[in-house]
C-alpha positions in Angstrom: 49.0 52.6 -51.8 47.4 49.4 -50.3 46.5 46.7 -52.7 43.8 45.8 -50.8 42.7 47.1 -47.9 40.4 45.4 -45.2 36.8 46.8 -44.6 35.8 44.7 -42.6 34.7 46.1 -39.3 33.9 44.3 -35.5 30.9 45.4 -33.9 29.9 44.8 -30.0 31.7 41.5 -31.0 30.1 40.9 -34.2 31.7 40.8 -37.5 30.3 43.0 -40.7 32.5 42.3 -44.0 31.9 45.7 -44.6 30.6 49.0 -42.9 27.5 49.2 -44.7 24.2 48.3 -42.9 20.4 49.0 -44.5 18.6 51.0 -41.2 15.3 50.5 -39.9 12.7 51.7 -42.7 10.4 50.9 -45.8 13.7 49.1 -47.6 13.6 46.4 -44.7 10.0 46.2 -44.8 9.9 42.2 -45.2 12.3 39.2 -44.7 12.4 39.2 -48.4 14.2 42.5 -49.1 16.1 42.2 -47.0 17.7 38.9 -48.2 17.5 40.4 -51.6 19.6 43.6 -50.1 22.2 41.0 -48.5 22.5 39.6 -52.3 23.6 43.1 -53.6 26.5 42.9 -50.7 25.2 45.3 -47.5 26.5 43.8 -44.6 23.7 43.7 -42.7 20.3 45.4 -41.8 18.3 46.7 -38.9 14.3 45.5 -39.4 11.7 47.8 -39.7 10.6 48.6 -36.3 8.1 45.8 -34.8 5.9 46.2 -32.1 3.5 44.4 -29.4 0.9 42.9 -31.7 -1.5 44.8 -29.4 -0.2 48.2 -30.9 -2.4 49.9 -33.7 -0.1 51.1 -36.5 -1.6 53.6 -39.1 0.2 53.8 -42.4 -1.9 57.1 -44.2 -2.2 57.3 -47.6 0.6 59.8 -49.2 2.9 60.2 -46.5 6.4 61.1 -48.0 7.2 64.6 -49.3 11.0 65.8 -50.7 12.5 69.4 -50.7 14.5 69.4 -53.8 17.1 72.3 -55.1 16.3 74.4 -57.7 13.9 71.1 -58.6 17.0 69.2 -59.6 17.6 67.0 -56.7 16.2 65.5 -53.4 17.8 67.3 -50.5 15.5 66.5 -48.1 13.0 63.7 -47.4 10.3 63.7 -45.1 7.9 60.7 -43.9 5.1 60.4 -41.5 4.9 56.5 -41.9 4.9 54.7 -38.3 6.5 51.0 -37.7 5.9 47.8 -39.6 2.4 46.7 -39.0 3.0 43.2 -39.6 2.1 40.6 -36.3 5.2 39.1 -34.1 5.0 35.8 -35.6 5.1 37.3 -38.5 8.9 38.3 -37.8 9.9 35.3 -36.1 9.2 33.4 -39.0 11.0 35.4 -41.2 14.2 36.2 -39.0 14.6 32.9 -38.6 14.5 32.4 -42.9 16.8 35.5 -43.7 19.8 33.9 -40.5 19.2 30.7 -42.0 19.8 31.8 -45.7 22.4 34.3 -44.8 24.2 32.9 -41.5 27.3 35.7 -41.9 25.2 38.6 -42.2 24.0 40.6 -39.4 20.3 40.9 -38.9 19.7 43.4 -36.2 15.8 43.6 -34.7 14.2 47.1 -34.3 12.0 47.5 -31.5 9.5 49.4 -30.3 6.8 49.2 -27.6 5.0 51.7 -24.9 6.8 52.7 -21.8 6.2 49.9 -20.0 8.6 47.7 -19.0 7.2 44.5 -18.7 6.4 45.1 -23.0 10.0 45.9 -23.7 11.2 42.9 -21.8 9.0 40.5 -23.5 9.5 41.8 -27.2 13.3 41.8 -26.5 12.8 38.4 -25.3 10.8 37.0 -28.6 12.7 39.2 -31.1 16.5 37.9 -29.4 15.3 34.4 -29.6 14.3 34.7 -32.9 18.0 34.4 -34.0 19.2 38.3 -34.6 22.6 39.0 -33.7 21.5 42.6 -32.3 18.4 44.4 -30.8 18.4 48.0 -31.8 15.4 50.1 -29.3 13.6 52.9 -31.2 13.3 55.3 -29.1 13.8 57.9 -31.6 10.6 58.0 -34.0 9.4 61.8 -34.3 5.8 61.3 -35.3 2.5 59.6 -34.6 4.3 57.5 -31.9 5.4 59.9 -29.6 1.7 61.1 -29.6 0.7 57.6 -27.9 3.9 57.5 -25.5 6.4 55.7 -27.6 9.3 56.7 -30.0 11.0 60.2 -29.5 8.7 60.2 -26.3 11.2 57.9 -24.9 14.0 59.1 -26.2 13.3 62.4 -25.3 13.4 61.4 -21.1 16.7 59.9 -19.7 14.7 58.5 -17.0 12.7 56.8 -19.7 15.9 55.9 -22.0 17.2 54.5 -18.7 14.5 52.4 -17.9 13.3 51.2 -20.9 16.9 50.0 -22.1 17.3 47.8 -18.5 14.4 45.9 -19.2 15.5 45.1 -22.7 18.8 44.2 -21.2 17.4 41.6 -19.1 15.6 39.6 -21.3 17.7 39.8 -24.4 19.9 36.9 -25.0 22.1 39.3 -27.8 23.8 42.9 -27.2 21.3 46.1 -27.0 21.7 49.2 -29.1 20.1 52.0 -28.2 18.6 54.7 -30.8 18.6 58.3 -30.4 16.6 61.0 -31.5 18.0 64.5 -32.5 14.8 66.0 -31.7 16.8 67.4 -28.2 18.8 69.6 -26.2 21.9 67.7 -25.9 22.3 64.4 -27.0 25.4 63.3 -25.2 23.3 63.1 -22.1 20.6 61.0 -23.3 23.7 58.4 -25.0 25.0 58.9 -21.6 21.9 57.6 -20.1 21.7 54.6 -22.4 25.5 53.9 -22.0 24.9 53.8 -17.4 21.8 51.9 -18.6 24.3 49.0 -19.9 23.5 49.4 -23.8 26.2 48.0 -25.7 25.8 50.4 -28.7 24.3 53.3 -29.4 22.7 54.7 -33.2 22.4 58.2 -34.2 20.6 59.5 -35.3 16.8 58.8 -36.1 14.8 61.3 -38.2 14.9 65.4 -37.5 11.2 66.8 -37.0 10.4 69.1 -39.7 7.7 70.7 -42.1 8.8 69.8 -45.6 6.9 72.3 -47.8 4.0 74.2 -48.6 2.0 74.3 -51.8 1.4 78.3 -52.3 -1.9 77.4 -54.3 -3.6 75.6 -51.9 -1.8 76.5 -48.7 -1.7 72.8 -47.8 1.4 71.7 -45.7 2.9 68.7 -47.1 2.8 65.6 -47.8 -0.5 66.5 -47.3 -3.4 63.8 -46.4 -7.5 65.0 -47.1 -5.9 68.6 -46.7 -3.8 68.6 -43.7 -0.5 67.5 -42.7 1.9 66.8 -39.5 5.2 67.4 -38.7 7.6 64.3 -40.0 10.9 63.0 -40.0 13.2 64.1 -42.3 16.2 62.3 -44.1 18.6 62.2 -46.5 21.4 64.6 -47.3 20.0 67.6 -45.8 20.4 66.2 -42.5 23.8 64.8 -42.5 25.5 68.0 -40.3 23.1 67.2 -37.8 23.7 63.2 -38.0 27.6 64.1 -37.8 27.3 66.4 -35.1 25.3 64.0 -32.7 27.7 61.0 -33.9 30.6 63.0 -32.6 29.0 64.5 -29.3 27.9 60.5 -28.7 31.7 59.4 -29.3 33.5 62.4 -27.0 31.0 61.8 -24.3 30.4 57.7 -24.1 33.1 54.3 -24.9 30.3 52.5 -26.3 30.4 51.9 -30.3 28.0 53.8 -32.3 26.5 53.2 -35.6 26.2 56.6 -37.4 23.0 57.2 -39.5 21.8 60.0 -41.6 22.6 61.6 -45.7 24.4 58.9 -46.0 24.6 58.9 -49.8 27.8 58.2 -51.0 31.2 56.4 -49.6 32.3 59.3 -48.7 29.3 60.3 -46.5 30.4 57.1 -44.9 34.2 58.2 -44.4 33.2 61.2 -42.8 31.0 59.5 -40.5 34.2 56.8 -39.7 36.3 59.8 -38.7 34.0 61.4 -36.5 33.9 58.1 -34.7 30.9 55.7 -35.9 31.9 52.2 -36.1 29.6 51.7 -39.4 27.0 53.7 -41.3 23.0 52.9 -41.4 21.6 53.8 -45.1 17.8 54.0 -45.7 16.8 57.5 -47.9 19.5 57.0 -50.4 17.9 53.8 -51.1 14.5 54.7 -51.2 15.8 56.9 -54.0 18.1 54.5 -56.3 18.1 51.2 -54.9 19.8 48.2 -53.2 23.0 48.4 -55.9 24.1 51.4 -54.3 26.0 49.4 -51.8 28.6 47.9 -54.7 29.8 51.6 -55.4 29.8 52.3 -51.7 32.4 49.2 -51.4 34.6 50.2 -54.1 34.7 53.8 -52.9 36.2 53.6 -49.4 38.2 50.4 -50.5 39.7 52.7 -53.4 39.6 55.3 -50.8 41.7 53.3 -48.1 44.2 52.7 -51.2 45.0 55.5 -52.5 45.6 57.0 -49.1 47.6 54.2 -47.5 45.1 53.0 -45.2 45.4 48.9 -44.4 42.1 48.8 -42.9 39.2 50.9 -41.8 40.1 50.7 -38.0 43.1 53.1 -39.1 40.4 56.3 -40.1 38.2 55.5 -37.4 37.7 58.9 -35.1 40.3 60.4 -36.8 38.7 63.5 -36.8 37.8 63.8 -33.3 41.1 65.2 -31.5 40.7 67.9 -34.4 36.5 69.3 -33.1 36.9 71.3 -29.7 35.0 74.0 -28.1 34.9 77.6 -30.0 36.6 79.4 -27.1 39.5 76.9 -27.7 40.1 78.0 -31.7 43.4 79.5 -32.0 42.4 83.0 -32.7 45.7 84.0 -33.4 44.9 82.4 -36.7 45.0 85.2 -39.8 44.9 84.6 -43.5 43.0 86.7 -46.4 41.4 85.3 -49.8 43.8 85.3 -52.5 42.5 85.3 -56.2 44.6 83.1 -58.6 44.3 86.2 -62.1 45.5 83.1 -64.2 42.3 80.8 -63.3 40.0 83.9 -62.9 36.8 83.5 -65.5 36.3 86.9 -64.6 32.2 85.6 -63.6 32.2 88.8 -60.6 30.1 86.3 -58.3 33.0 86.8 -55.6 32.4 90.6 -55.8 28.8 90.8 -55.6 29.1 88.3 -52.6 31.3 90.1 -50.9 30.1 93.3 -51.9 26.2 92.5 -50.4 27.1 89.8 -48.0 30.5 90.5 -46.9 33.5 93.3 -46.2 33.5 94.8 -49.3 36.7 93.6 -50.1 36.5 92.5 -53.6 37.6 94.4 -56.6 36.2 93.9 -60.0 36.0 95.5 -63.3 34.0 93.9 -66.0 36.3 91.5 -68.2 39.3 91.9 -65.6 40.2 89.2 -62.8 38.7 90.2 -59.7 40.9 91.4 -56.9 40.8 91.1 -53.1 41.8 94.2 -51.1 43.4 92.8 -48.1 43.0 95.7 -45.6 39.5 95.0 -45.8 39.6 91.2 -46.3 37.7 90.1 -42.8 38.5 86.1 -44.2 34.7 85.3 -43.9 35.6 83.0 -46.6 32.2 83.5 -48.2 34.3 84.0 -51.8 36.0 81.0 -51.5 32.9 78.8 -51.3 31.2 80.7 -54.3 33.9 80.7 -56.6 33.0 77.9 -59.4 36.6 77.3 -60.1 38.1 74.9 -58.3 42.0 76.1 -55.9 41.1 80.1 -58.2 40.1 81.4 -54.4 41.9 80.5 -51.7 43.9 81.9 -48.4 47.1 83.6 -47.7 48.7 83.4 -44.5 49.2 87.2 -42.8 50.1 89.0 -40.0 48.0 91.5 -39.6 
């Protein structure tokens, strides 16, 4: 055990007391809250995306929807609100306030602009001057902007992510980050695109295009606006596979930092996304849903974590994970276990046998009020009873040699 760990983490030269930065959404709306979210102890915070003054921005009325389970939780969270509507000056003002107030924290400036060059350079020019110590370029927005040539529309091109990512580079007096959009066939590339462009970071990833629900009454999709709906982006812990999966194809394929976003709920969310090689975590649905404060138990989770494992400082999980994720035609499929069924934890429920028995090998054994049994001739090691089983180490494997 370390008494105390350091979280502290360096980032394209910049240093964040802690991993934890608020992304670029509704909870960094204004200067304000974001100083008031530096007060509850996030490290830092990416503004909500600003754009040319010359840009229309719509925000429609009802524009979030959730996908809950079994109506007991949010899953998934879907938006189809654009970037902050709020003039340039507007911004410049107020970065300059929140540096001044908060001169350690890192203030990172989200932008966003058609794909013209001679937009992105000035924007990154006004914004950098404005005193952030980071531009981050959306080029990742799945809705409404894409439809007018900006966002995803970008992100979506490497010729575009190329381009657009030079001309913010030549004008910006801070380092560049580059955000990605999952909405694509292989997201390595475009990273790899952004990386040759001479972006110092890259963030990953930005909301996942989706269709949230229908009401079966009315057969409107939702979140549905005078009767109809779009497809939005969608957030929160539904999409953290996806957001780990791009995070680690971005770290295996570039040697640029990344700064991982998506589900991140929890500390460990964060841990996970440390091991598969981001250099700190973005946070925006989680607190949409509970608030600024989460950041305090975030803190004392990976610092206990860190402790209790041995770990002196974050830099000693980071990518941890990735030597262990390979190609499937490189898993050992020499590899053989079967379930085993611990009789003394049993609870004798027969969930594991009707799994097996209508989703698996048949391979289950059960008799009402006896502990269930696993035939190992026909185990097939699916594991599809292990995950079902509602007592924790009751199902688990034996190694064989079949």
């Amino acid at each position: 055990m370390v008494s105390k760990p350091d979280i502290t983490v360096k980032f394209c030269k910049l240093e964040l007391e802690n991993p934890f930065l608020l992304s670029s959404a509704p909870p960094t709306c204004t200067g304000e809250m974001i100083m008031r979210a530096f007060e509850e102890g996030w490290a830092g915070a990416v503004t909500k995306t600003i754009k040319p003054d010359k840009t229309p921005v719509y925000d429609l009325d009802n524009r979030f929807g959730i996908m809950g389970f079994e109506d007991k939780q949010m899953i998934l969270f879907e938006n189809i609100e654009e970037v902050t509507k709020r003039p340039v000056g507007t911004w410049v003002k107020e970065i300059k306030e929140v540096k001044k107030k908060f001169p350690d924290k890192i203030l990172i400036g989200s932008l966003m602009a058609e794909p013209k060059e001679e937009d992105w350079e000035e924007l990154a020019r006004t914004i950098s001057e404005a005193g952030v110590d980071m531009l981050e370029l959306n080029l990742g927005c799945p809705h409404g902007m894409p439809e007018r040539g900006m966002g995803a529309f970008c992100g979506q091109r490497p010729d575009l992510i190329d381009r657009l990512t030079r001309a913010a580079k030549r004008t910006s007096s801070v380092p560049v980050m580059v955000k990605l959009t999952p909405n694509v066939t292989d997201i390595a590339l475009m990273a790899q695109s952004a990386e040759k462009a001479g972006a110092d970071a890259i963030s990953a990833i930005n909301t996942v295009l989706g269709l949230i629900g229908i009401n079966i009454d009315t057969f409107e999709p939702m979140p549905t606006v005078d009767g109809k709906s779009t497809f939005g982006g969608m957030s929160g812990p539904g999409v953290k596979p996806i957001g780990q999966r791009c995070v680690a194809q971005i770290a295996q394929a570039t040697n640029i930092p990344v700064s991982g976003i998506g589900g991140v709920t929890t500390w460990r969310d964060a841990v996970e996304y440390l091991l598969v090689g981001a250099n700190n975590v973005q946070v925006c649905t989680a607190v949409m849903w509970r608030g600024y404060r989460i950041v305090a138990d975030m803190i004392d989770g990976l610092t206990n974590y860190l402790s209790d494992r041995g770990f002196s400082s974050v830099k000693d999980i980071a990518g941890k994970t990735l030597p262990k994720l390979t190609a499937w035609g490189k898993l050992n499929k020499d590899y053989e276990v079967v379930a085993t069924i611990n009789k003394d934890l049993c609870i004798k429920c027969g969930l594991c046998y009707v799994a097996c028995r209508d989703g698996g090998y048949q391979a289950i054994k059960f008799e009402q009020g006896k502990a269930a049994e696993v035939d190992e001739e026909k185990c097939d090691a699916c594991a599809l009873c292990t995950l079902i089983c509602p007592v924790p180490n009751c199902t688990t494997w034996k190694r064989v040699k079949k």
